[in-house]
LUMLUMDREN-2810 file (N, C-alpha, C; in Angstrom, 1 decimal):
<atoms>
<atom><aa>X</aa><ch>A</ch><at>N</at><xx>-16.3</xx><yy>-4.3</yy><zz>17.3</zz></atom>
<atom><aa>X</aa><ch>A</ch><at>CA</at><xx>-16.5</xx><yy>-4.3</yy><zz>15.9</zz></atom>
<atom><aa>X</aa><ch>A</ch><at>C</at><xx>-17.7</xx><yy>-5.1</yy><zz>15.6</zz></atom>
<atom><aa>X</aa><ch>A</ch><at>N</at><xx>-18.8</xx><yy>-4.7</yy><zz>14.5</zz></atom>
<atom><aa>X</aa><ch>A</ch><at>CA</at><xx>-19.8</xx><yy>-5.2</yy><zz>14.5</zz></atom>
<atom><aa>X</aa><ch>A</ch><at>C</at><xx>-19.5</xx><yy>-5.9</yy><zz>12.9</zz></atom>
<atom><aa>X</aa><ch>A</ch><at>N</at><xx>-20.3</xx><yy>-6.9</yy><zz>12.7</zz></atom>
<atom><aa>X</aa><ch>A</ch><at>CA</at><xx>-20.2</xx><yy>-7.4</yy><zz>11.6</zz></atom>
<atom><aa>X</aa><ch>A</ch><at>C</at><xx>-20.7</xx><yy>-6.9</yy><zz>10.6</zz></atom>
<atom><aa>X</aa><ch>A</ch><at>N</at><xx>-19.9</xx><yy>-6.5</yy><zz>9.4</zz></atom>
<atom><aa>X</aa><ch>A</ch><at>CA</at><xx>-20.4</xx><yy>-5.6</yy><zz>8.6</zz></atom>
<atom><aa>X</aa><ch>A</ch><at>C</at><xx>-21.9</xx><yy>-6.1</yy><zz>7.7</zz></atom>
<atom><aa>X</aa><ch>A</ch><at>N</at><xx>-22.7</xx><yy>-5.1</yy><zz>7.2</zz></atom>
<atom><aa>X</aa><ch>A</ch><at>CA</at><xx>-23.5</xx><yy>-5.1</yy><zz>6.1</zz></atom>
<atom><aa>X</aa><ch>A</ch><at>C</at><xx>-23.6</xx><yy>-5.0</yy><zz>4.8</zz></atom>
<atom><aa>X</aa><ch>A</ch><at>N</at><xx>-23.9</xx><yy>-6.1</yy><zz>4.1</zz></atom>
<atom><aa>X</aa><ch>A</ch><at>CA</at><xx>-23.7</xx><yy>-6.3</yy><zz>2.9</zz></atom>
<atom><aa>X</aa><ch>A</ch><at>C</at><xx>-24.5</xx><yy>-6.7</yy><zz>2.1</zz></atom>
<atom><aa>X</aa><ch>A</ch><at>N</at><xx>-24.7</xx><yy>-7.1</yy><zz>1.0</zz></atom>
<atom><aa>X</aa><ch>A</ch><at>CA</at><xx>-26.4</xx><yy>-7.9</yy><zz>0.4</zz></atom>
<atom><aa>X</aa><ch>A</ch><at>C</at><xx>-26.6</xx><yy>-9.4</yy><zz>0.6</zz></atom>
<atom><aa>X</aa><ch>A</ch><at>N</at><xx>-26.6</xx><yy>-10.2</yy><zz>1.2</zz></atom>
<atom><aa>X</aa><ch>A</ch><at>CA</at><xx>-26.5</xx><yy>-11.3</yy><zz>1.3</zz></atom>
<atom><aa>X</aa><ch>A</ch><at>C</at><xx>-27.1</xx><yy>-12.2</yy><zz>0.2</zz></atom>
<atom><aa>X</aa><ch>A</ch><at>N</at><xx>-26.4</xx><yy>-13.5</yy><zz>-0.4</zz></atom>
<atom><aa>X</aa><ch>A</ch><at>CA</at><xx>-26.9</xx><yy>-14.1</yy><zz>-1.7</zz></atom>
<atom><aa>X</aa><ch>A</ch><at>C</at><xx>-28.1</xx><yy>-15.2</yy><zz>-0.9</zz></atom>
<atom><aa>X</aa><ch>A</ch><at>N</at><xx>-28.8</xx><yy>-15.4</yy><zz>-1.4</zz></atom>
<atom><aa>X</aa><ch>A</ch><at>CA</at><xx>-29.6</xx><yy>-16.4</yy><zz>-1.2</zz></atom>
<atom><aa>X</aa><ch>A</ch><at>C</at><xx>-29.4</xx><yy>-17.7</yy><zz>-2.4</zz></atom>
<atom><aa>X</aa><ch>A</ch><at>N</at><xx>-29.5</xx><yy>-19.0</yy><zz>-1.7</zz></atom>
<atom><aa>X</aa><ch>A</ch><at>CA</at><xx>-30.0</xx><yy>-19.9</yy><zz>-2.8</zz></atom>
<atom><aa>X</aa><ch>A</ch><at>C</at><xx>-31.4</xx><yy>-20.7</yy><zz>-2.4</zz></atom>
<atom><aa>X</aa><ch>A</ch><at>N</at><xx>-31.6</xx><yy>-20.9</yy><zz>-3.6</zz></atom>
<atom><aa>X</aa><ch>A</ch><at>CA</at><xx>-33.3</xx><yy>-21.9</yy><zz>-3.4</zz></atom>
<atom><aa>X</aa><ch>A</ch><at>C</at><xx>-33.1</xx><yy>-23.1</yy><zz>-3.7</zz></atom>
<atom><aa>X</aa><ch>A</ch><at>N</at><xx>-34.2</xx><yy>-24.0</yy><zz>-2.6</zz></atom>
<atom><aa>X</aa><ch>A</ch><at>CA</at><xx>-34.1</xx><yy>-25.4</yy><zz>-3.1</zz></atom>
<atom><aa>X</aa><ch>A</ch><at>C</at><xx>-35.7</xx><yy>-25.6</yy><zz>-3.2</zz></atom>
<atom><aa>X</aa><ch>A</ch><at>N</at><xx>-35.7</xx><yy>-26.8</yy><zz>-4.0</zz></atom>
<atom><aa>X</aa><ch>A</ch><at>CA</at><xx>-37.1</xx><yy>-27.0</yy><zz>-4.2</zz></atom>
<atom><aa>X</aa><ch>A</ch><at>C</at><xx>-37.0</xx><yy>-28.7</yy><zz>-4.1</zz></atom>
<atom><aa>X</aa><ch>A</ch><at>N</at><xx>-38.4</xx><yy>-28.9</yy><zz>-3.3</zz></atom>
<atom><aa>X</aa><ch>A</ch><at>CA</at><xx>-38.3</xx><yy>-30.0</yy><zz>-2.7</zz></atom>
<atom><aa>X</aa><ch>A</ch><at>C</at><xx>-39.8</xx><yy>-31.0</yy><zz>-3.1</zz></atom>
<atom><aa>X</aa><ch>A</ch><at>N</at><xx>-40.4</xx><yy>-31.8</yy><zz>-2.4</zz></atom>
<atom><aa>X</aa><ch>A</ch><at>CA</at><xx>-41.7</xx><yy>-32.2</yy><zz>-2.4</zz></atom>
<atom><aa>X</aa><ch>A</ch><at>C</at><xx>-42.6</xx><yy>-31.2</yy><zz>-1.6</zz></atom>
<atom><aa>X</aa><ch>A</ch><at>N</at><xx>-42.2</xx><yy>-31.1</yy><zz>-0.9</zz></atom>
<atom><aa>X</aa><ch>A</ch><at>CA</at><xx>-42.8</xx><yy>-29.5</yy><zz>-0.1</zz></atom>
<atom><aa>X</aa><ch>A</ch><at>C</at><xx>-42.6</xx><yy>-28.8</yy><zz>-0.2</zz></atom>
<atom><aa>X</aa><ch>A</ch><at>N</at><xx>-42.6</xx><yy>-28.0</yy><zz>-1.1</zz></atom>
<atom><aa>X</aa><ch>A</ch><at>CA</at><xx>-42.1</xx><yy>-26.7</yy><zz>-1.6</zz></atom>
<atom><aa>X</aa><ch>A</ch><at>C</at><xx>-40.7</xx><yy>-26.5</yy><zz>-2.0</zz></atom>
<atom><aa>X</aa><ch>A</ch><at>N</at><xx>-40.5</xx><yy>-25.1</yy><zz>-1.9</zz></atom>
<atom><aa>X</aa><ch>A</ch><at>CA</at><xx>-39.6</xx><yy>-24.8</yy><zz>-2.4</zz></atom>
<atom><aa>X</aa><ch>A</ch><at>C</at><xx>-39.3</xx><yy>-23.6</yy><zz>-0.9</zz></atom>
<atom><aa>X</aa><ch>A</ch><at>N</at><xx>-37.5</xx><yy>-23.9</yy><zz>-1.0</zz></atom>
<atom><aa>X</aa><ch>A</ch><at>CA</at><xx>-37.3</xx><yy>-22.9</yy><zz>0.4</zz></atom>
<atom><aa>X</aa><ch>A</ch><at>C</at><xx>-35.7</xx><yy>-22.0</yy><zz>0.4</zz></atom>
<atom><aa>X</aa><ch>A</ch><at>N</at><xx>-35.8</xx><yy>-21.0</yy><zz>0.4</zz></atom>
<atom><aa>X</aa><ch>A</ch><at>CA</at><xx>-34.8</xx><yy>-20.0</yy><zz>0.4</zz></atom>
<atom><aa>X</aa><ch>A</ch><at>C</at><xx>-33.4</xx><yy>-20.5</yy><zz>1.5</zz></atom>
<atom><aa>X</aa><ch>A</ch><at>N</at><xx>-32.6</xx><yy>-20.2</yy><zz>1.5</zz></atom>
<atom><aa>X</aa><ch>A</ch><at>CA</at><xx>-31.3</xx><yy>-20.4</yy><zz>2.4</zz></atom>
<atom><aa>X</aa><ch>A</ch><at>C</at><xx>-30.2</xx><yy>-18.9</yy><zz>1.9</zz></atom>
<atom><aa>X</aa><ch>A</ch><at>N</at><xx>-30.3</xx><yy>-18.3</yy><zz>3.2</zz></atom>
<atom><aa>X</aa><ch>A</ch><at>CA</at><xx>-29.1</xx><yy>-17.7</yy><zz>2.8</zz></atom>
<atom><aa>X</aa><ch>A</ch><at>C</at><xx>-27.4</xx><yy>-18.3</yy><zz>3.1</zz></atom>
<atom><aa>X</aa><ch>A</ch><at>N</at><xx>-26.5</xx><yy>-18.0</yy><zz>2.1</zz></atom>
<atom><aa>X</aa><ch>A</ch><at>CA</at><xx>-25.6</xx><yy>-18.7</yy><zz>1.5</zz></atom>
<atom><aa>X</aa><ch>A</ch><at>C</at><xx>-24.8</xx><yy>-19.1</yy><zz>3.1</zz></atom>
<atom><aa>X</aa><ch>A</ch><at>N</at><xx>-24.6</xx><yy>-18.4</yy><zz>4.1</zz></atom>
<atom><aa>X</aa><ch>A</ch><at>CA</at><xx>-24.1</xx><yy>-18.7</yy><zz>5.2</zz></atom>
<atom><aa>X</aa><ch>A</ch><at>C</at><xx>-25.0</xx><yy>-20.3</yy><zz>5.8</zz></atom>
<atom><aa>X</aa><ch>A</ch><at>N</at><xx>-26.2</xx><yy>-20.0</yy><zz>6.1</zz></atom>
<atom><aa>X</aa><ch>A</ch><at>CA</at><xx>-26.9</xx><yy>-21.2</yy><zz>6.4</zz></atom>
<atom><aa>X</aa><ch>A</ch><at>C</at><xx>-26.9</xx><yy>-22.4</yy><zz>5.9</zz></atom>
<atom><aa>X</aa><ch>A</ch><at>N</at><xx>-27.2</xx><yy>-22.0</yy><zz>4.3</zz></atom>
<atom><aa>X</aa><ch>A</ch><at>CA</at><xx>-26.6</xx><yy>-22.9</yy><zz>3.6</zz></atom>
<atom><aa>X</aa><ch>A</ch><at>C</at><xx>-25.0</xx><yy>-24.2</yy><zz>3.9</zz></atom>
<atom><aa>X</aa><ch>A</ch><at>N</at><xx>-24.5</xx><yy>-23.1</yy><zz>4.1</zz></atom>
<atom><aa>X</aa><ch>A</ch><at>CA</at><xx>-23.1</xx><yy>-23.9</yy><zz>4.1</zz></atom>
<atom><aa>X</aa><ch>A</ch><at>C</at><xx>-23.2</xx><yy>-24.6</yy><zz>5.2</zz></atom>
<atom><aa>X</aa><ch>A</ch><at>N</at><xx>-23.7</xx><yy>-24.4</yy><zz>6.3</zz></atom>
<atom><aa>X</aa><ch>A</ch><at>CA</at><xx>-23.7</xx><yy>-24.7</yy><zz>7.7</zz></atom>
<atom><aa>X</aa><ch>A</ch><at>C</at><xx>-24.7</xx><yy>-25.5</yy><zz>7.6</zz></atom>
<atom><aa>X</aa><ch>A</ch><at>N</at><xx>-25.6</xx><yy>-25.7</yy><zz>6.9</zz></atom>
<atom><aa>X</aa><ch>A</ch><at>CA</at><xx>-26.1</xx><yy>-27.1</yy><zz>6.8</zz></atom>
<atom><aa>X</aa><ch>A</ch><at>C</at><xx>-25.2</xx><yy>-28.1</yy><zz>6.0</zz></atom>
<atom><aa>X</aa><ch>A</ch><at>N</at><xx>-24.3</xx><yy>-27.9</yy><zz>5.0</zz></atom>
<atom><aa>X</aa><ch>A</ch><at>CA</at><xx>-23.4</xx><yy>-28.9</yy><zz>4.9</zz></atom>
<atom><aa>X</aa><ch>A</ch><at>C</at><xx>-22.4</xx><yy>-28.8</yy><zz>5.6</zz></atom>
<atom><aa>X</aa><ch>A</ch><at>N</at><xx>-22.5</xx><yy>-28.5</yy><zz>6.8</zz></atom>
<atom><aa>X</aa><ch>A</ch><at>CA</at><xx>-21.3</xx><yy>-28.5</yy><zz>7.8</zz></atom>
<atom><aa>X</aa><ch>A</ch><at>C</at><xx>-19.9</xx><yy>-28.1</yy><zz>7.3</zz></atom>
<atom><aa>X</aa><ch>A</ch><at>N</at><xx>-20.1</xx><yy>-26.4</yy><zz>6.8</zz></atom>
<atom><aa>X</aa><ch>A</ch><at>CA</at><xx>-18.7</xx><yy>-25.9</yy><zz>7.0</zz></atom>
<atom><aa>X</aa><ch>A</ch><at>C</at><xx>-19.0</xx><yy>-24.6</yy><zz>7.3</zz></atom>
<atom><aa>X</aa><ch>A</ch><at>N</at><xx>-17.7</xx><yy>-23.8</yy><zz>8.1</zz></atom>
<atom><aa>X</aa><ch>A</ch><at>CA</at><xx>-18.1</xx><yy>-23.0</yy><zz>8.4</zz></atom>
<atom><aa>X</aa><ch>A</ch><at>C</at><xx>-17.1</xx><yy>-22.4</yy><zz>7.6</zz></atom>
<atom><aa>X</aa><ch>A</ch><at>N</at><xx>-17.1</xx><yy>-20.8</yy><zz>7.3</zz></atom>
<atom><aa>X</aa><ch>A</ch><at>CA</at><xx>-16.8</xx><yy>-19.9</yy><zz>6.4</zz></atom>
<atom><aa>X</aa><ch>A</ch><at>C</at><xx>-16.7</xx><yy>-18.7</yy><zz>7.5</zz></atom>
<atom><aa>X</aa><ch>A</ch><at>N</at><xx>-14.6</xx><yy>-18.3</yy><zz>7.6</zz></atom>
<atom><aa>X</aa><ch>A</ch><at>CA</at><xx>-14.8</xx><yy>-17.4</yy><zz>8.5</zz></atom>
<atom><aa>X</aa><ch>A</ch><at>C</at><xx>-14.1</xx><yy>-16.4</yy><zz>7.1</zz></atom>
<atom><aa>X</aa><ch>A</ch><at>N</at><xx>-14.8</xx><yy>-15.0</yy><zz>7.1</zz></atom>
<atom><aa>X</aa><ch>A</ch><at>CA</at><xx>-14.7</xx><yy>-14.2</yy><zz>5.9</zz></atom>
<atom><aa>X</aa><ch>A</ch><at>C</at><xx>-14.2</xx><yy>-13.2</yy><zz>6.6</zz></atom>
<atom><aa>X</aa><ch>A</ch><at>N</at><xx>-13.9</xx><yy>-12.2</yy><zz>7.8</zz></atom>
<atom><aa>X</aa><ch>A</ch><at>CA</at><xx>-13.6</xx><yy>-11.1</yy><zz>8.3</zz></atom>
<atom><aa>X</aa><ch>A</ch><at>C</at><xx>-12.3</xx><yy>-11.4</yy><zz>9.4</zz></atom>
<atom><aa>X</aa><ch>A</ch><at>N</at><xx>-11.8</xx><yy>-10.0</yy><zz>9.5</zz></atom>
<atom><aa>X</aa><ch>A</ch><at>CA</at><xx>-10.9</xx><yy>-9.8</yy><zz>10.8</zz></atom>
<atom><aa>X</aa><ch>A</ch><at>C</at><xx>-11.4</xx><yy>-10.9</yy><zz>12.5</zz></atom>
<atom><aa>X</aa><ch>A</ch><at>N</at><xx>-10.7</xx><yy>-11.5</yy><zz>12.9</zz></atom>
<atom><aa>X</aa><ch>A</ch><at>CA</at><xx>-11.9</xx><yy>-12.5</yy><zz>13.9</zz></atom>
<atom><aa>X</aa><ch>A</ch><at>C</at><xx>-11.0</xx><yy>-11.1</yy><zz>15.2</zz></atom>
<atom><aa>X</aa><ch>A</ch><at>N</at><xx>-12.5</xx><yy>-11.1</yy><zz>15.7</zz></atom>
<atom><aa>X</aa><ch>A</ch><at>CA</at><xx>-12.5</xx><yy>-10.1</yy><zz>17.5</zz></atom>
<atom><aa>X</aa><ch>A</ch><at>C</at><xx>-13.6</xx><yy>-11.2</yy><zz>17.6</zz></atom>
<atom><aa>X</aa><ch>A</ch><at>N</at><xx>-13.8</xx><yy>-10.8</yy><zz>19.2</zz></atom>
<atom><aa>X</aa><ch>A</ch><at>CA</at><xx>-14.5</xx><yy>-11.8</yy><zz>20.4</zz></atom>
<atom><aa>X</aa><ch>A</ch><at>C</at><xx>-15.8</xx><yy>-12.0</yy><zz>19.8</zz></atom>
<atom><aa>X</aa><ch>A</ch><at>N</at><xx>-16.5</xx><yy>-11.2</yy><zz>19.3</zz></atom>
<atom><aa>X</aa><ch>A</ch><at>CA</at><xx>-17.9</xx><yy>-11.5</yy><zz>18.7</zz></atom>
<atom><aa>X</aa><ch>A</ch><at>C</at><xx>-17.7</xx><yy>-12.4</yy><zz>17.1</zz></atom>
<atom><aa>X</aa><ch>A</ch><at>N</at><xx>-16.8</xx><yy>-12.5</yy><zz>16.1</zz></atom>
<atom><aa>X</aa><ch>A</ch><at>CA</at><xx>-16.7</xx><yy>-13.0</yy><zz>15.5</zz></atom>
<atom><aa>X</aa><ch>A</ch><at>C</at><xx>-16.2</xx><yy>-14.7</yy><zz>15.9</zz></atom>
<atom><aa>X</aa><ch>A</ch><at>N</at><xx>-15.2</xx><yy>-14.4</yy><zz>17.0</zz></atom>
<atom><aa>X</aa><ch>A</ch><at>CA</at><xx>-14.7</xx><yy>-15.7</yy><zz>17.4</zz></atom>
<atom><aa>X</aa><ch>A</ch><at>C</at><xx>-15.8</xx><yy>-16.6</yy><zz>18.5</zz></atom>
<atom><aa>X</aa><ch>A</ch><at>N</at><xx>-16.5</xx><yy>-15.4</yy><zz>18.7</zz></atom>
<atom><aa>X</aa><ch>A</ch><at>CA</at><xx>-17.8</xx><yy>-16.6</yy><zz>19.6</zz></atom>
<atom><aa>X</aa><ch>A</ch><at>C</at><xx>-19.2</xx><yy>-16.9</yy><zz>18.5</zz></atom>
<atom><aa>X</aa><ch>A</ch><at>N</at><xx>-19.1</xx><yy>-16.3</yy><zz>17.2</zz></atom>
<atom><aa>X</aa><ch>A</ch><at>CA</at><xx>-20.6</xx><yy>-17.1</yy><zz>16.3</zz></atom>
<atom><aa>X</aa><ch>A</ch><at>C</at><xx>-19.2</xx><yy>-18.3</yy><zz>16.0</zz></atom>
<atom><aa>X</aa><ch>A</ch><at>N</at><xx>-18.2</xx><yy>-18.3</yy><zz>16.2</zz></atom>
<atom><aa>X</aa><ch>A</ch><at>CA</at><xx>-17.3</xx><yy>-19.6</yy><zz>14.9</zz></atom>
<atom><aa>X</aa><ch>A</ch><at>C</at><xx>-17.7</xx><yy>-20.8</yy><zz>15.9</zz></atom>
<atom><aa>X</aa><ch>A</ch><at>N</at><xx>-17.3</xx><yy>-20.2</yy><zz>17.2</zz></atom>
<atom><aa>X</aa><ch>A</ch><at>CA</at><xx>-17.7</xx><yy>-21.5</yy><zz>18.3</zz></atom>
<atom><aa>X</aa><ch>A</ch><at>C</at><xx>-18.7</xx><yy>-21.9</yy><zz>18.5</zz></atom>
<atom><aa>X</aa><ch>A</ch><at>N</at><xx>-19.8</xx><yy>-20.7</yy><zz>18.3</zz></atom>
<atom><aa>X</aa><ch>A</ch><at>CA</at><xx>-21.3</xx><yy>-21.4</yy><zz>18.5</zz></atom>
<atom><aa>X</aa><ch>A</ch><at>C</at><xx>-21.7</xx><yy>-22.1</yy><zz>17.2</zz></atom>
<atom><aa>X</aa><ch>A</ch><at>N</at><xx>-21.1</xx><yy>-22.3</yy><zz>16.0</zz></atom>
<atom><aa>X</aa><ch>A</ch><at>CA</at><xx>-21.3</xx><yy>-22.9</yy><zz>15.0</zz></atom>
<atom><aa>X</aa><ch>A</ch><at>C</at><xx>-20.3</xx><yy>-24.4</yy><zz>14.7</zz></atom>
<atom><aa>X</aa><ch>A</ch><at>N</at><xx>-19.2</xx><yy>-24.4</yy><zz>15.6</zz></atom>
<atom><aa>X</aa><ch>A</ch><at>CA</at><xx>-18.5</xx><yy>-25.4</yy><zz>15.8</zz></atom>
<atom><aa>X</aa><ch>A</ch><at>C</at><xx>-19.2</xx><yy>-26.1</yy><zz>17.3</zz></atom>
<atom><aa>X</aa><ch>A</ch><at>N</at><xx>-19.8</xx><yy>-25.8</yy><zz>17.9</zz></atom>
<atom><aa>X</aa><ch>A</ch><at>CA</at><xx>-20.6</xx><yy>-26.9</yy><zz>19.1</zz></atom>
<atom><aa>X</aa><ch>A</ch><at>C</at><xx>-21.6</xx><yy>-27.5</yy><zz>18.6</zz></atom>
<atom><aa>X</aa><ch>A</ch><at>N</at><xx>-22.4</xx><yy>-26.4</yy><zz>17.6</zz></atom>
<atom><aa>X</aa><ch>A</ch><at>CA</at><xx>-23.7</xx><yy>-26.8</yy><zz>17.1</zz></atom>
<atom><aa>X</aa><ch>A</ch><at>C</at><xx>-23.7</xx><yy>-28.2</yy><zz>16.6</zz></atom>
<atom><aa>X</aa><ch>A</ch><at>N</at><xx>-22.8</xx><yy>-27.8</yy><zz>15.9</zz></atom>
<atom><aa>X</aa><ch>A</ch><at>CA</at><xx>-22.5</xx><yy>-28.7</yy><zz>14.4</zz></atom>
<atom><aa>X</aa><ch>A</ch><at>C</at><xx>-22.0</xx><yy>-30.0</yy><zz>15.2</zz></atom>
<atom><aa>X</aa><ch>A</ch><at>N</at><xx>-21.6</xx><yy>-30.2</yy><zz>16.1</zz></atom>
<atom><aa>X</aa><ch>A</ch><at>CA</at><xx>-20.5</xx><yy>-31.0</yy><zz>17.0</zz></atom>
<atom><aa>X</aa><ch>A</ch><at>C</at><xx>-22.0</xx><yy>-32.0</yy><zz>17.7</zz></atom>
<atom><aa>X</aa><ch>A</ch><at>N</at><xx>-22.6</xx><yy>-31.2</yy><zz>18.1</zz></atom>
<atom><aa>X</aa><ch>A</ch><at>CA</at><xx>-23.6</xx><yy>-31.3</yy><zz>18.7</zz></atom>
<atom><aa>X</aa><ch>A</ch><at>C</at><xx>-24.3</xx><yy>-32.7</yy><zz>17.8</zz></atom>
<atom><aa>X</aa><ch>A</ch><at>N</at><xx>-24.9</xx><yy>-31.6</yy><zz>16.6</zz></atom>
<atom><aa>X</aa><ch>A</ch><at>CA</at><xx>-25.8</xx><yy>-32.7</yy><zz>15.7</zz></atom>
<atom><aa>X</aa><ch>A</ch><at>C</at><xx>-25.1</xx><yy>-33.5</yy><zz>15.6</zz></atom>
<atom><aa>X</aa><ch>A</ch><at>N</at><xx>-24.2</xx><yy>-34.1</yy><zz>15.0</zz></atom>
<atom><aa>X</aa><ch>A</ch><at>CA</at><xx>-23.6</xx><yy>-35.3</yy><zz>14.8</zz></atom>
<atom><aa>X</aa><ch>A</ch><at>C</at><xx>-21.6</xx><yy>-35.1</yy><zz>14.6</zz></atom>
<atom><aa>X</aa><ch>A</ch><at>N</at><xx>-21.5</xx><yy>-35.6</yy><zz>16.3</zz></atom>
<atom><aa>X</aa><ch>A</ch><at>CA</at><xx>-20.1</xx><yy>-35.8</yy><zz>16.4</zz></atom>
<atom><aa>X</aa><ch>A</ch><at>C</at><xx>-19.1</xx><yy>-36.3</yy><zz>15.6</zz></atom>
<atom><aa>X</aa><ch>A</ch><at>N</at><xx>-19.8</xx><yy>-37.4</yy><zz>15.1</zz></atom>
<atom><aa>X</aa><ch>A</ch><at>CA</at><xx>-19.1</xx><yy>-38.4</yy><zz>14.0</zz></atom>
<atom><aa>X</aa><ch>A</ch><at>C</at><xx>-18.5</xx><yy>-37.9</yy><zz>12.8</zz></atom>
<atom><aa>X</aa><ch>A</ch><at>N</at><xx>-19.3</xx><yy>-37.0</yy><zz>12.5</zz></atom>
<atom><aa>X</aa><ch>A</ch><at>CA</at><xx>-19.1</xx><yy>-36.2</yy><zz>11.2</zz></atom>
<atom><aa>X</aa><ch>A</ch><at>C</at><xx>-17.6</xx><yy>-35.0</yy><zz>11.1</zz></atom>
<atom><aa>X</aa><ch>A</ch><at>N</at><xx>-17.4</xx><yy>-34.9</yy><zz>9.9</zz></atom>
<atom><aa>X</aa><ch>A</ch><at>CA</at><xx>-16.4</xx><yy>-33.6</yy><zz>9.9</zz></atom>
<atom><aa>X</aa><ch>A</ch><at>C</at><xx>-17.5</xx><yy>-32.4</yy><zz>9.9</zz></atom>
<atom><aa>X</aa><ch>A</ch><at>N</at><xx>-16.0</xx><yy>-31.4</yy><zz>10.2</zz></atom>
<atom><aa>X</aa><ch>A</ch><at>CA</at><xx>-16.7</xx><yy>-30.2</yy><zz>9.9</zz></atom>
<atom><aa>X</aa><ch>A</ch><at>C</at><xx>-15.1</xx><yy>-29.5</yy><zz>9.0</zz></atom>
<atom><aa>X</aa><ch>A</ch><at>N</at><xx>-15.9</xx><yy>-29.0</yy><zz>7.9</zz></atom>
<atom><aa>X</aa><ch>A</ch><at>CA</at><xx>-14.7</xx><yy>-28.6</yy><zz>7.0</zz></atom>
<atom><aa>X</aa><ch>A</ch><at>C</at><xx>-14.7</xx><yy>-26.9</yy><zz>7.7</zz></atom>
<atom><aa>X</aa><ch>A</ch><at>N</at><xx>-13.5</xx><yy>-25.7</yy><zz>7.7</zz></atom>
<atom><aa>X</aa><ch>A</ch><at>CA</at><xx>-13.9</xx><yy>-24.8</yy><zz>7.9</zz></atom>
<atom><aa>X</aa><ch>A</ch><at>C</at><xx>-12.7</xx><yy>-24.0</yy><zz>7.1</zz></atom>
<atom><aa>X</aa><ch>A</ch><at>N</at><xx>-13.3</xx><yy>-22.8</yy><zz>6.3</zz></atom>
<atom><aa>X</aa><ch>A</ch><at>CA</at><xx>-12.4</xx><yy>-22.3</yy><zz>5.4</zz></atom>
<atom><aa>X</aa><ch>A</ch><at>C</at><xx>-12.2</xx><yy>-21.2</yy><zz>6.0</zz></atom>
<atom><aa>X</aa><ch>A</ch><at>N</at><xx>-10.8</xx><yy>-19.8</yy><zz>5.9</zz></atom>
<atom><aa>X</aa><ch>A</ch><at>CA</at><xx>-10.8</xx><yy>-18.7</yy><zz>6.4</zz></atom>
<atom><aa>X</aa><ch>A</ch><at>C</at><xx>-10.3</xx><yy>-18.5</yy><zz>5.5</zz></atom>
<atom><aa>X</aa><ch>A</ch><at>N</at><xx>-10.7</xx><yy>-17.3</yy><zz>5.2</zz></atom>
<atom><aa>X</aa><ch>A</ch><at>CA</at><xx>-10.3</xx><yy>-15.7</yy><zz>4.5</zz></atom>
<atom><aa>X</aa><ch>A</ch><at>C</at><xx>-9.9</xx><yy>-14.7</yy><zz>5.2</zz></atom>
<atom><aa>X</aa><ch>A</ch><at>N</at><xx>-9.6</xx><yy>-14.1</yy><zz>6.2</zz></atom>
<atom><aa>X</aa><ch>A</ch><at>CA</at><xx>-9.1</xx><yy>-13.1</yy><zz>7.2</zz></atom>
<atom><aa>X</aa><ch>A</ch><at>C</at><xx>-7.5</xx><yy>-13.0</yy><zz>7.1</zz></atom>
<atom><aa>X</aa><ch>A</ch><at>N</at><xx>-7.6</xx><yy>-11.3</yy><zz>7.4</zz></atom>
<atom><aa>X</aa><ch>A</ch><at>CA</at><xx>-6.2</xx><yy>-11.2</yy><zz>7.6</zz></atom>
<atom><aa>X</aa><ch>A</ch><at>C</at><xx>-5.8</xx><yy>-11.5</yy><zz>9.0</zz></atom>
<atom><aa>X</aa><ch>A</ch><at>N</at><xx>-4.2</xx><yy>-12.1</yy><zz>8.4</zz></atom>
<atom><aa>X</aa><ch>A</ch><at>CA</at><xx>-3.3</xx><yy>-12.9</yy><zz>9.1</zz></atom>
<atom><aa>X</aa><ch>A</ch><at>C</at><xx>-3.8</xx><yy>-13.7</yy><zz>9.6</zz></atom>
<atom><aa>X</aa><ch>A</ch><at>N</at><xx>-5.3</xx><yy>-14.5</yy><zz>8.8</zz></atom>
<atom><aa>X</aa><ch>A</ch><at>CA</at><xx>-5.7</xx><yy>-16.1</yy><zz>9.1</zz></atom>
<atom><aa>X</aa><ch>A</ch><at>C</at><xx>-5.0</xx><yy>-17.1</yy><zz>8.1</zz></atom>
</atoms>
């Protein structure tokens, strides 16, 4: 199952250096949550883990909040 196609939202931040686009998934994941939105199979359940090491990685100390929407999640 491949992850479906959709319009993705962007938000903008604007900074002393400019100003810089984030799509909303990235977004989140820089405030360290992850957002699981679809049916989870092996490719969905290996981006959750590569975004649960990552995050673990940068700073262990920290939470990671993680919301799901999936059926029978």
């Amino acid at each position: 199952m491949s992850i479906p196609d959709f319009k993705m939202q962007y938000v903008y931040e604007s900074s002393g250096r400019g100003e810089r686009g984030y799509d909303i998934y990235s977004l989140l994941l820089k405030e360290r949550i992850v957002f699981v939105g679809m049916p989870i199979d092996d490719q969905v359940a290996n981006l959750i883990v590569a975004q649960l090491l990552y995050l673990n990685h940068e700073d262990a100390e920290r939470e990671i909040q993680m919301y799901i929407n999936s059926p029978g999640g």
